[in-house]
Structure formats: C-alpha cells, structure tokens
PDBQT receptor file of N, H, CA, C and O in Angstrom, charges set to zero:
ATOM      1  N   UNK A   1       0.844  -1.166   0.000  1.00  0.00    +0.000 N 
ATOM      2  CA  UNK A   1       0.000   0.000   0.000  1.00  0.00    +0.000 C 
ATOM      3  C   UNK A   1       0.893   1.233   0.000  1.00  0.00    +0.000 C 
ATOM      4  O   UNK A   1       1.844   1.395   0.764  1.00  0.00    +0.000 OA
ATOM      5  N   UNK A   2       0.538   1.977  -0.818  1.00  0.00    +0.000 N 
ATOM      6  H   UNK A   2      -0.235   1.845  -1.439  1.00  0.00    +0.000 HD
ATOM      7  CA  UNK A   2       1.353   3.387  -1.064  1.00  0.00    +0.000 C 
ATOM      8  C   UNK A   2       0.873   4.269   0.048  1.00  0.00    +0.000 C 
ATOM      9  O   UNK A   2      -0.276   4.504   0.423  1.00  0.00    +0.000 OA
ATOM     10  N   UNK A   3       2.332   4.814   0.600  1.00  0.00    +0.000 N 
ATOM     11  H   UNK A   3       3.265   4.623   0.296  1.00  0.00    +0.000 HD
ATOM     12  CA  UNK A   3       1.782   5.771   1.795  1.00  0.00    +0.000 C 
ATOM     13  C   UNK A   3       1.106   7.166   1.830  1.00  0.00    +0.000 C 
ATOM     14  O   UNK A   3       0.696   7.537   2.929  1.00  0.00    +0.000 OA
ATOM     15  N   UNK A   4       0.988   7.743   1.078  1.00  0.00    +0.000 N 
ATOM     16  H   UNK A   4       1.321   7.442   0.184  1.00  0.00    +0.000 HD
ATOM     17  CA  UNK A   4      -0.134   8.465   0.452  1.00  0.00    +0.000 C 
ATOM     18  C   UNK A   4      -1.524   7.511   0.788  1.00  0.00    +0.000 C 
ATOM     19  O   UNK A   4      -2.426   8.301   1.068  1.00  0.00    +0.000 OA
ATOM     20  N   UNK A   5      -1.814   6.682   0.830  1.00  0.00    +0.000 N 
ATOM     21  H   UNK A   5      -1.081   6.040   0.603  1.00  0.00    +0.000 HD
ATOM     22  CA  UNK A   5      -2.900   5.871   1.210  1.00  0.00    +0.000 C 
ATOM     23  C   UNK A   5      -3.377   5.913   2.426  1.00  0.00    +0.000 C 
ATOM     24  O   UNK A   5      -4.555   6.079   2.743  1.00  0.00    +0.000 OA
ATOM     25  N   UNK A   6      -2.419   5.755   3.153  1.00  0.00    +0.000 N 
ATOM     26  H   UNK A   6      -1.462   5.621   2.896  1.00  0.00    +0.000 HD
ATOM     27  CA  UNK A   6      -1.792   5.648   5.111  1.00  0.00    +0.000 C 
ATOM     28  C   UNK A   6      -3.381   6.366   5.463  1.00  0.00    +0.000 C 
ATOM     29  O   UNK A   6      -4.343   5.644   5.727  1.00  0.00    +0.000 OA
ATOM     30  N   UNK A   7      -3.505   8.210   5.410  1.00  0.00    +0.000 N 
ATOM     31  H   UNK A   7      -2.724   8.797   5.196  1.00  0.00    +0.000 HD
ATOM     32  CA  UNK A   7      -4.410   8.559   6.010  1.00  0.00    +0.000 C 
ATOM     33  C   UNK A   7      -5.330   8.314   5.471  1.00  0.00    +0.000 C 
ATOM     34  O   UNK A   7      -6.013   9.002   6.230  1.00  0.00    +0.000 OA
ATOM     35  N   UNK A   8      -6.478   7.694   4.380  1.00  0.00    +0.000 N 
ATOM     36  H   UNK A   8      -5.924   7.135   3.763  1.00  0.00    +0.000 HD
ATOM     37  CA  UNK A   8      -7.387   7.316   4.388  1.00  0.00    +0.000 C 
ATOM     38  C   UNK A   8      -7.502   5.732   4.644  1.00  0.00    +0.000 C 
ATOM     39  O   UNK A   8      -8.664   5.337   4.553  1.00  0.00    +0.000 OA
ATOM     40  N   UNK A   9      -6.925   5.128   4.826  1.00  0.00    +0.000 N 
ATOM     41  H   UNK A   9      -5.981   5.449   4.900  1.00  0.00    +0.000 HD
ATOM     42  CA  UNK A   9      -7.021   3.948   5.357  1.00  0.00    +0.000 C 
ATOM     43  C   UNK A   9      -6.961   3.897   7.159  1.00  0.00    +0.000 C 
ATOM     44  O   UNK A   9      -7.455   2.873   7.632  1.00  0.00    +0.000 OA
ATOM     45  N   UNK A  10      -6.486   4.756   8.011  1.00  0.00    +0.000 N 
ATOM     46  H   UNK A  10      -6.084   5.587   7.627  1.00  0.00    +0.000 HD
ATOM     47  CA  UNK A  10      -6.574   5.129   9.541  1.00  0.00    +0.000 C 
ATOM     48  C   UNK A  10      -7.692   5.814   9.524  1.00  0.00    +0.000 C 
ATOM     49  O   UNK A  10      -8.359   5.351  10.449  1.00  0.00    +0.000 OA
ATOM     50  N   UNK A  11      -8.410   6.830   8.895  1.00  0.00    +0.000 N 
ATOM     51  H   UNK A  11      -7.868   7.206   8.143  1.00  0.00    +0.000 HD
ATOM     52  CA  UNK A  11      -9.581   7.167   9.064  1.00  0.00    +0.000 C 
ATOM     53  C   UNK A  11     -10.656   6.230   9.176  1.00  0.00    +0.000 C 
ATOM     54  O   UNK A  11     -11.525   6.216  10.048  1.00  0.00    +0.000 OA
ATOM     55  N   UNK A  12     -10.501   5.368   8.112  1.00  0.00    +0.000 N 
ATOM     56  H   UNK A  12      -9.795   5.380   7.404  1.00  0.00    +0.000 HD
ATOM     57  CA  UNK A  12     -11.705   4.105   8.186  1.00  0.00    +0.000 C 
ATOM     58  C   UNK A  12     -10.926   3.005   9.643  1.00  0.00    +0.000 C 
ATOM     59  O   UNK A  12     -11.659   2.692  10.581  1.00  0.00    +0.000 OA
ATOM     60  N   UNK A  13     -10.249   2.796   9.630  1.00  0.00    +0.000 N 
ATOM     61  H   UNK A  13      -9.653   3.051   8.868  1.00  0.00    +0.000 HD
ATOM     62  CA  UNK A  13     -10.041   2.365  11.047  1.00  0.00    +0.000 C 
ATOM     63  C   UNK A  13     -10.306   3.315  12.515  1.00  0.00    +0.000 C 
ATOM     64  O   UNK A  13     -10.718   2.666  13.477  1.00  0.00    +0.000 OA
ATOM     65  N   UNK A  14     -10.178   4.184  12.632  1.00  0.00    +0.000 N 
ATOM     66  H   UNK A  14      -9.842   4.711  11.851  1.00  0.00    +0.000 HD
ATOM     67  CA  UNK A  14     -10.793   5.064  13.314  1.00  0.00    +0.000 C 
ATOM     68  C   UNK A  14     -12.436   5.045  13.468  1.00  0.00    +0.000 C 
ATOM     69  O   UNK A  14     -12.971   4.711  14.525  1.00  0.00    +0.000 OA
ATOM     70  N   UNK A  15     -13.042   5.371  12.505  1.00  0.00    +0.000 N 
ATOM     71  H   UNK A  15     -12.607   5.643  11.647  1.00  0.00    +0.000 HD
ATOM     72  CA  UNK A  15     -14.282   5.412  12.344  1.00  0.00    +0.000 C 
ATOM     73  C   UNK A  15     -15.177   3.842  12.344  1.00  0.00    +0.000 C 
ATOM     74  O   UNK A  15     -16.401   3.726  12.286  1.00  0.00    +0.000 OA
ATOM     75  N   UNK A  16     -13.945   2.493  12.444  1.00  0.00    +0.000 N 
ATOM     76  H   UNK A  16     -12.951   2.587  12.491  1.00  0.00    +0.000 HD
ATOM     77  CA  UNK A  16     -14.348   1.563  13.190  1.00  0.00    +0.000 C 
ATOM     78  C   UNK A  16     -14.891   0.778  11.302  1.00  0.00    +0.000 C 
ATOM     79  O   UNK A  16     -15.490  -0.295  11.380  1.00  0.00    +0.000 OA
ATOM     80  N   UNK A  17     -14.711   1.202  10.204  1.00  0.00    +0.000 N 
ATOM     81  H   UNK A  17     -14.224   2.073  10.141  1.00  0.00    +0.000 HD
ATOM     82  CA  UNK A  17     -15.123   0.933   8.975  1.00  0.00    +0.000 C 
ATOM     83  C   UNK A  17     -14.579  -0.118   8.856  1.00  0.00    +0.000 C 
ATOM     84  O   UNK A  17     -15.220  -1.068   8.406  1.00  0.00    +0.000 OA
ATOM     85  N   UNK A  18     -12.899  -0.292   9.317  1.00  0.00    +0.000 N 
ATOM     86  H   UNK A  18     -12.378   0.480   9.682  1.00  0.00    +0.000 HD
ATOM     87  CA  UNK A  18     -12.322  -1.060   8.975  1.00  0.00    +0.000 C 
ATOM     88  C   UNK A  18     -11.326  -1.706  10.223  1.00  0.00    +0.000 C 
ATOM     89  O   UNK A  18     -10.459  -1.322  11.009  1.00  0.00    +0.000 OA
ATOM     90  N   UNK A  19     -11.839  -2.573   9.961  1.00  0.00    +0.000 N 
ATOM     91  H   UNK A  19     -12.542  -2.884   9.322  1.00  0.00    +0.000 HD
ATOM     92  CA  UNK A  19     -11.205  -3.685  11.523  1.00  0.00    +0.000 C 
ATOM     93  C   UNK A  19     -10.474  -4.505  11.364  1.00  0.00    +0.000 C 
ATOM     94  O   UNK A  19     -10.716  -5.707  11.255  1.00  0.00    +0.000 OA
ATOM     95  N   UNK A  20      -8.881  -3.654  11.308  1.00  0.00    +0.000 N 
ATOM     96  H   UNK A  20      -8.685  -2.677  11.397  1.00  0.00    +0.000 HD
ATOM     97  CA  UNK A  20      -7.410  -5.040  10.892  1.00  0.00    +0.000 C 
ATOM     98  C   UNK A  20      -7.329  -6.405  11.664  1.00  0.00    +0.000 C 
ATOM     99  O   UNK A  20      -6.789  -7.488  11.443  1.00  0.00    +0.000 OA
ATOM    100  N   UNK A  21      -8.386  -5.685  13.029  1.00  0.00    +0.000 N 
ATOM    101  H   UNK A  21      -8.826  -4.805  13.208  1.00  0.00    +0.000 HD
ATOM    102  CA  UNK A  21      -8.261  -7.008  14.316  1.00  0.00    +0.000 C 
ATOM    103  C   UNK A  21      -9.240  -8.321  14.223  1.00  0.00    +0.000 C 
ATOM    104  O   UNK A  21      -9.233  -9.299  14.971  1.00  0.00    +0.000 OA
ATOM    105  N   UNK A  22     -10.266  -8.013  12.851  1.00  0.00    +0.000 N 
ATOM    106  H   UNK A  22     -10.271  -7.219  12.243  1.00  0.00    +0.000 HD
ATOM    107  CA  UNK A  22     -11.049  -9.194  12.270  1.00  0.00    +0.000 C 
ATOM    108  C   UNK A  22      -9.825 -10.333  11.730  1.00  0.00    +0.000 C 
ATOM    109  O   UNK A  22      -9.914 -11.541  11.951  1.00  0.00    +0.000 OA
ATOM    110  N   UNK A  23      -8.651  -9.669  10.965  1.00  0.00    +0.000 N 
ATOM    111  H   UNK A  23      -8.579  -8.688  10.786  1.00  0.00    +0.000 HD
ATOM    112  CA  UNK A  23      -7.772 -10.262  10.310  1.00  0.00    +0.000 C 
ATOM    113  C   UNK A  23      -7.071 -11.289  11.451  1.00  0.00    +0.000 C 
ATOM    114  O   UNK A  23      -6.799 -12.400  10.996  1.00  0.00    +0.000 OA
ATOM    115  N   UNK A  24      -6.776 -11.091  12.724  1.00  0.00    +0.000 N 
ATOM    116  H   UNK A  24      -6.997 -10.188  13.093  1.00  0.00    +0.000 HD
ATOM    117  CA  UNK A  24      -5.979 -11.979  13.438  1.00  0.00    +0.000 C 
ATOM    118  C   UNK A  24      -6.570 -13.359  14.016  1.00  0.00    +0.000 C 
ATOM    119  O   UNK A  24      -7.485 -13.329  14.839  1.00  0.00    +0.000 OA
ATOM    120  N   UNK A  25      -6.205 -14.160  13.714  1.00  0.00    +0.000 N 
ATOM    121  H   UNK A  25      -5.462 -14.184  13.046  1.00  0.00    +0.000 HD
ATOM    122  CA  UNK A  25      -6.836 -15.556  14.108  1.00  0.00    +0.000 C 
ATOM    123  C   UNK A  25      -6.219 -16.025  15.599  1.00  0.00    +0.000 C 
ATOM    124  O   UNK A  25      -6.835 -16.748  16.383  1.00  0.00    +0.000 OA
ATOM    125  N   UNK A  26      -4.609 -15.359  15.883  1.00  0.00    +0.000 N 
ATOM    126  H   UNK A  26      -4.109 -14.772  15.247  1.00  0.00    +0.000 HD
ATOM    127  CA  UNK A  26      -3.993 -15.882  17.167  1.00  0.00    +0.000 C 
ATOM    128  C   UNK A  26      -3.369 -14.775  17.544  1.00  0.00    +0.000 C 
ATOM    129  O   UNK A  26      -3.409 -13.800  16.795  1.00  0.00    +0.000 OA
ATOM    130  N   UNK A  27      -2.582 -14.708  18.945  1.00  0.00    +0.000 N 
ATOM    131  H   UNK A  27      -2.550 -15.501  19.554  1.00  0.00    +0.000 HD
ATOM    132  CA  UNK A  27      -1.530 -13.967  18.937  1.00  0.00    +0.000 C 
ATOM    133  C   UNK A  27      -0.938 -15.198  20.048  1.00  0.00    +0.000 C 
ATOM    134  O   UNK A  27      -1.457 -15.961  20.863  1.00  0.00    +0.000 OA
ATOM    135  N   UNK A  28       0.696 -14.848  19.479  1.00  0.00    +0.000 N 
ATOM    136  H   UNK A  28       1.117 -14.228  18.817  1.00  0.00    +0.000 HD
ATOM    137  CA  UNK A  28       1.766 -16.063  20.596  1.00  0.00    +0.000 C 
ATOM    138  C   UNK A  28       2.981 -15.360  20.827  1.00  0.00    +0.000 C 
ATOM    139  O   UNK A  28       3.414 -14.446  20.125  1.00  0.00    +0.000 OA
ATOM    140  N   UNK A  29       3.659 -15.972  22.142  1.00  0.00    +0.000 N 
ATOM    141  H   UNK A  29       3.307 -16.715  22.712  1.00  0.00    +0.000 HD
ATOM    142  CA  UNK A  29       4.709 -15.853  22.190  1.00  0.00    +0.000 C 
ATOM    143  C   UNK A  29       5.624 -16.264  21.793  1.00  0.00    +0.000 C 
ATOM    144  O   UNK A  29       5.465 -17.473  21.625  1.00  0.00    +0.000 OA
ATOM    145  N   UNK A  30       6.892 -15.845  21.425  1.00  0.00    +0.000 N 
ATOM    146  H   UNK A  30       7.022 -14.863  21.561  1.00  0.00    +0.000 HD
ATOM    147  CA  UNK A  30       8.372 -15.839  21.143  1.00  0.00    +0.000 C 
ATOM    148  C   UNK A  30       8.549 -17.322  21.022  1.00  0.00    +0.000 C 
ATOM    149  O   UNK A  30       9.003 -17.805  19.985  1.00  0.00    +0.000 OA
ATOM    150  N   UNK A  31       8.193 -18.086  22.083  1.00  0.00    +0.000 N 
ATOM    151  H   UNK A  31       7.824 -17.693  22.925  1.00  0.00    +0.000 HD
ATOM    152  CA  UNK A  31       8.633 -20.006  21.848  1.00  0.00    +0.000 C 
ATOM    153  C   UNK A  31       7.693 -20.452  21.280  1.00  0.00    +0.000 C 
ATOM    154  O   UNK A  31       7.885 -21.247  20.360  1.00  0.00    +0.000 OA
ATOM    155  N   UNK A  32       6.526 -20.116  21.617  1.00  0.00    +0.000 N 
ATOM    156  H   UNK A  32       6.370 -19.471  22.365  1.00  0.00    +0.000 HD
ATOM    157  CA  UNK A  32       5.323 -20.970  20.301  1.00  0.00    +0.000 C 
ATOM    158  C   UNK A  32       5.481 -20.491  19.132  1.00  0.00    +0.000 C 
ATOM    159  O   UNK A  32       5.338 -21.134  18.092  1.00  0.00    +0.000 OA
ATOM    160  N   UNK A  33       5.832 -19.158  19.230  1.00  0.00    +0.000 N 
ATOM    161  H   UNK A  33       5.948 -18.635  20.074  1.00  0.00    +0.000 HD
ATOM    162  CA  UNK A  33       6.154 -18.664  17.676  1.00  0.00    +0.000 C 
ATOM    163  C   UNK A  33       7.116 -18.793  16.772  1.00  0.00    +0.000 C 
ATOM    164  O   UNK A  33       7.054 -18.478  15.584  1.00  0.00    +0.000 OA
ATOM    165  N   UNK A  34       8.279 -19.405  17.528  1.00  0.00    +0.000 N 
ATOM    166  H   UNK A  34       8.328 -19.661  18.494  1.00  0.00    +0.000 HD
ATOM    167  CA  UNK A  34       9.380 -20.187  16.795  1.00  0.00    +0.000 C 
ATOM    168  C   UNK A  34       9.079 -21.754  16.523  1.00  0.00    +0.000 C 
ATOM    169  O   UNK A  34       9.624 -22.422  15.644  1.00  0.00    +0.000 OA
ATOM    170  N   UNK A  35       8.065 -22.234  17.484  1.00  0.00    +0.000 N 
ATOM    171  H   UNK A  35       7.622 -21.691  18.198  1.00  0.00    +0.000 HD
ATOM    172  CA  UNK A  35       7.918 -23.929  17.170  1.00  0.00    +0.000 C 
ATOM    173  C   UNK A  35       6.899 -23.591  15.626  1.00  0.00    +0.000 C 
ATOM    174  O   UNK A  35       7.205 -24.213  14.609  1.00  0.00    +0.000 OA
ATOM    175  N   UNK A  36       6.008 -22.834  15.594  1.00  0.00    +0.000 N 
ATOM    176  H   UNK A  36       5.759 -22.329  16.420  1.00  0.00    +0.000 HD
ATOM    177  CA  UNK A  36       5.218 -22.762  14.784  1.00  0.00    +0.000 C 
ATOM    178  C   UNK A  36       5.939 -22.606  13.096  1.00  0.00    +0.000 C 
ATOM    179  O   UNK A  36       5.591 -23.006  11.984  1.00  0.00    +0.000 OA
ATOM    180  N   UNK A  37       6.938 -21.919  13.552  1.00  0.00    +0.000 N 
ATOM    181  H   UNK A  37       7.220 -21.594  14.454  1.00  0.00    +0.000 HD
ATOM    182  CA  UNK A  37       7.765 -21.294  11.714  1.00  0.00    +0.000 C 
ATOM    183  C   UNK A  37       7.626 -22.538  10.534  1.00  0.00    +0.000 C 
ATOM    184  O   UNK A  37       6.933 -22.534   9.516  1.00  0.00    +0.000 OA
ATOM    185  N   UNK A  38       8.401 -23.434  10.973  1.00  0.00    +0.000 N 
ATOM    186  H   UNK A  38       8.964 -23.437  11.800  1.00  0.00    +0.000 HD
ATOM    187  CA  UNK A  38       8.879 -24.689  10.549  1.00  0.00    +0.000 C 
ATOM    188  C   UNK A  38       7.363 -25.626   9.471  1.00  0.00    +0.000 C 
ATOM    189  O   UNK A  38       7.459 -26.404   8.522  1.00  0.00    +0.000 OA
ATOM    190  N   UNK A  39       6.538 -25.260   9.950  1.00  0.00    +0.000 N 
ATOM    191  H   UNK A  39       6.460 -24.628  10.721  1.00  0.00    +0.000 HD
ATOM    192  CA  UNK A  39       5.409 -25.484   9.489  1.00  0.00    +0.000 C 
ATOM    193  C   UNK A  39       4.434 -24.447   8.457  1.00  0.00    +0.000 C 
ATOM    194  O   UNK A  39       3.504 -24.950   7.827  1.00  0.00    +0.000 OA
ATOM    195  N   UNK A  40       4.720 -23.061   8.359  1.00  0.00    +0.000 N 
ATOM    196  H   UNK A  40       5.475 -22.653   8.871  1.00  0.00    +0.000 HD
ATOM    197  CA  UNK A  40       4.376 -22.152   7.837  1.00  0.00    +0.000 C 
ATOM    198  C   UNK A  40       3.743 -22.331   6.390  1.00  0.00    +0.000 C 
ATOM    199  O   UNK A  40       2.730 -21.766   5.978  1.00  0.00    +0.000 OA
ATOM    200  N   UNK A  41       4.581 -23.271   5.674  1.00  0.00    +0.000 N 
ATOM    201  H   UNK A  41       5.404 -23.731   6.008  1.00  0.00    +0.000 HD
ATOM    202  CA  UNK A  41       4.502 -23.735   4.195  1.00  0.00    +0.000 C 
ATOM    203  C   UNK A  41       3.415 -24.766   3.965  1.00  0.00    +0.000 C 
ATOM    204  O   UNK A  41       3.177 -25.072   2.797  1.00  0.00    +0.000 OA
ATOM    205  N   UNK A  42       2.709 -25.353   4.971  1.00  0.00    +0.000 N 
ATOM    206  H   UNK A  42       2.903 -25.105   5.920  1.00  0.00    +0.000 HD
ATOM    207  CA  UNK A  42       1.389 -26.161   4.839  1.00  0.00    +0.000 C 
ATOM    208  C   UNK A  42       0.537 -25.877   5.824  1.00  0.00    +0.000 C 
ATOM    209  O   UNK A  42      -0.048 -26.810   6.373  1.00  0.00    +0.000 OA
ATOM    210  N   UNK A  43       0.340 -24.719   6.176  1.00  0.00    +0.000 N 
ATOM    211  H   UNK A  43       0.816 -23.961   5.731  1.00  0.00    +0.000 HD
ATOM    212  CA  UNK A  43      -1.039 -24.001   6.993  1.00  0.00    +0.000 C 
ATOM    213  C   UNK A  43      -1.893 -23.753   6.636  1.00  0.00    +0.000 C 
ATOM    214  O   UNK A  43      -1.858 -23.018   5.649  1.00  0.00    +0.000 OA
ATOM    215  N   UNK A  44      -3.289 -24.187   7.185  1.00  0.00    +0.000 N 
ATOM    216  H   UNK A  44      -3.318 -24.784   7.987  1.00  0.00    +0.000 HD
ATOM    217  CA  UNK A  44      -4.270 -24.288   5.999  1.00  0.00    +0.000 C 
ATOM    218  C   UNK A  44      -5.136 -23.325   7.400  1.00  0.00    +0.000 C 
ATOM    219  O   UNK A  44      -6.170 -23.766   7.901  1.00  0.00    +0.000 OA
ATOM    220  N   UNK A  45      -4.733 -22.491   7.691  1.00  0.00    +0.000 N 
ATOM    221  H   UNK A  45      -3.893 -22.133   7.284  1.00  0.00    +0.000 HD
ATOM    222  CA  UNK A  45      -5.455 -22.052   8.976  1.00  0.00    +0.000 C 
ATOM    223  C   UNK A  45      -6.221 -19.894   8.144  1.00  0.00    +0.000 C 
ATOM    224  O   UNK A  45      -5.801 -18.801   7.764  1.00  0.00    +0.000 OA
ATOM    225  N   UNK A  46      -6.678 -20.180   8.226  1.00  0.00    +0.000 N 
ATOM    226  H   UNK A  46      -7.019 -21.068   8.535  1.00  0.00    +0.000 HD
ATOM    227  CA  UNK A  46      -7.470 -18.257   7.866  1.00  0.00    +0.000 C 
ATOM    228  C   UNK A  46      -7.269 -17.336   9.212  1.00  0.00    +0.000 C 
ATOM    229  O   UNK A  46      -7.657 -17.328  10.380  1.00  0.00    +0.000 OA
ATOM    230  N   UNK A  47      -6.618 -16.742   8.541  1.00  0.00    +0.000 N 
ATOM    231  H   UNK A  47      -6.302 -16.749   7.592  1.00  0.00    +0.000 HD
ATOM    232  CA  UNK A  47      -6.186 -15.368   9.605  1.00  0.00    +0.000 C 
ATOM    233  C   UNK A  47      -5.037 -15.380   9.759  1.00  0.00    +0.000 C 
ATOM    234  O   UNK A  47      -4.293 -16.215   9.244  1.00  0.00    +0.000 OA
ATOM    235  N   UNK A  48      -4.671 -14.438  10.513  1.00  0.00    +0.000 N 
ATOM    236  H   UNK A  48      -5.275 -13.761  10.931  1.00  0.00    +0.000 HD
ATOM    237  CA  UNK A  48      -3.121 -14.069  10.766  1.00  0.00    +0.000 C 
ATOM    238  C   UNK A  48      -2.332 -14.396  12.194  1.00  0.00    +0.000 C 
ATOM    239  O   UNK A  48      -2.845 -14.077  13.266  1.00  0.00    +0.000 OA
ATOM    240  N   UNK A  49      -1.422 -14.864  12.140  1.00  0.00    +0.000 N 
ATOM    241  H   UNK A  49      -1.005 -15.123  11.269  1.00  0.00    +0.000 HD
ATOM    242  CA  UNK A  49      -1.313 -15.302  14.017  1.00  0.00    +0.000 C 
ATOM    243  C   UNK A  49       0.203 -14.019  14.213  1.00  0.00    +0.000 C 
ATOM    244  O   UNK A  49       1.176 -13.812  13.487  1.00  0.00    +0.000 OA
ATOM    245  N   UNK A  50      -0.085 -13.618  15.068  1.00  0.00    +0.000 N 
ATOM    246  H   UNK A  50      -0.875 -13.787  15.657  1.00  0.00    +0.000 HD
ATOM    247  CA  UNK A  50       0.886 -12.386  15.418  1.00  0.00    +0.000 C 
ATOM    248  C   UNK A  50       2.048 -12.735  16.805  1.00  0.00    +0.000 C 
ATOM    249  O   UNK A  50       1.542 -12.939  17.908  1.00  0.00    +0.000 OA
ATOM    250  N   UNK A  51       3.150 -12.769  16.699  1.00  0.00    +0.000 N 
ATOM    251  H   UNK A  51       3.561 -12.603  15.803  1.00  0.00    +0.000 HD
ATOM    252  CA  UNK A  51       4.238 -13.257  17.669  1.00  0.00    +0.000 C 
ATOM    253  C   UNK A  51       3.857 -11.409  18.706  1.00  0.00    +0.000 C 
ATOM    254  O   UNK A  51       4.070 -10.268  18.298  1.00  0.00    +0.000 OA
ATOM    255  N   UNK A  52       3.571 -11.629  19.357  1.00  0.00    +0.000 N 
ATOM    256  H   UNK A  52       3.398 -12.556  19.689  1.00  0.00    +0.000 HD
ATOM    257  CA  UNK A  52       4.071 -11.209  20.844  1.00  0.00    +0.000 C 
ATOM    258  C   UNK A  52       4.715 -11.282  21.553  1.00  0.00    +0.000 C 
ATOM    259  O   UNK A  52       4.216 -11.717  22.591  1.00  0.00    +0.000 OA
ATOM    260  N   UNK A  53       5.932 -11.025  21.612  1.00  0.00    +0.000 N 
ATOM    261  H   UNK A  53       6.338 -10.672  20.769  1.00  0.00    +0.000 HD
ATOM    262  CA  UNK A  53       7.710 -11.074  22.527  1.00  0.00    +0.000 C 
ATOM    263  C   UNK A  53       6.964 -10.866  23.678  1.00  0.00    +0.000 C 
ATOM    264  O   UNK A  53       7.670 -11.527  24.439  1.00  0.00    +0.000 OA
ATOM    265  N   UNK A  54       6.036 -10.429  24.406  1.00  0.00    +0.000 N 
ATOM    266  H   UNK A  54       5.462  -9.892  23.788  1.00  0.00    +0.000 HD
ATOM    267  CA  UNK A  54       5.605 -10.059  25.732  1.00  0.00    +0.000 C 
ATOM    268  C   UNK A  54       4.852 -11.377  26.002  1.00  0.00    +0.000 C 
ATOM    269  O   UNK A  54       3.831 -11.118  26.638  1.00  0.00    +0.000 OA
ATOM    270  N   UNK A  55       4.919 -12.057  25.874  1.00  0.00    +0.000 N 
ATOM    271  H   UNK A  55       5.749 -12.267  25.357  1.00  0.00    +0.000 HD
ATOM    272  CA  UNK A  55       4.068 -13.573  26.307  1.00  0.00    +0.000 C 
ATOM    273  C   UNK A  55       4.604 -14.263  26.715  1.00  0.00    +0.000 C 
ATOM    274  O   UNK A  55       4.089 -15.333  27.040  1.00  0.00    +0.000 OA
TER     275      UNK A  55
C-alpha cells in the first residue's frame, strides 16, 4: 500500500469501517512462535497469528 494511502485507510479504522483485528486468528509468544515457523509452508489455517515477545 502506497503511503499516500496511510491517512485514508486510519480514518476508516478510526471510524471503526475497517477492523485489521477481524484479520488476526492468534496472537503467541516468542517459543510458540518459533515452534510454529517450521510449518508455515502447509497451513491451511485463515487469519493471521501475530508473535508477541511479551508472552
């Protein structure tokens, strides 16, 4: 996405239009998120799983 884009795409997130947090299926920490890598190439899972170093 071209950053020229940036502020109309935070407006619709703002205004709740657009919800990046529909996109996340997990969030993990640092060791589940390294056991998980290795497998990346046959995930048949929808959504996004996000590493969290704070976990």
């Amino acid at each position: 996405m071209a950053a020229a884009d940036y502020p109309e795409m935070l407006a619709l997130v703002a205004s709740g239009a657009l919800r990046p947090e529909d996109l996340v299926q997990r969030v993990v920490g640092l060791a589940e998120g390294a056991a998980l890598l290795p497998g990346l190439h046959d995930a048949r899972r929808a959504g996004m799983t996000v590493i969290d170093p704070r976990r």
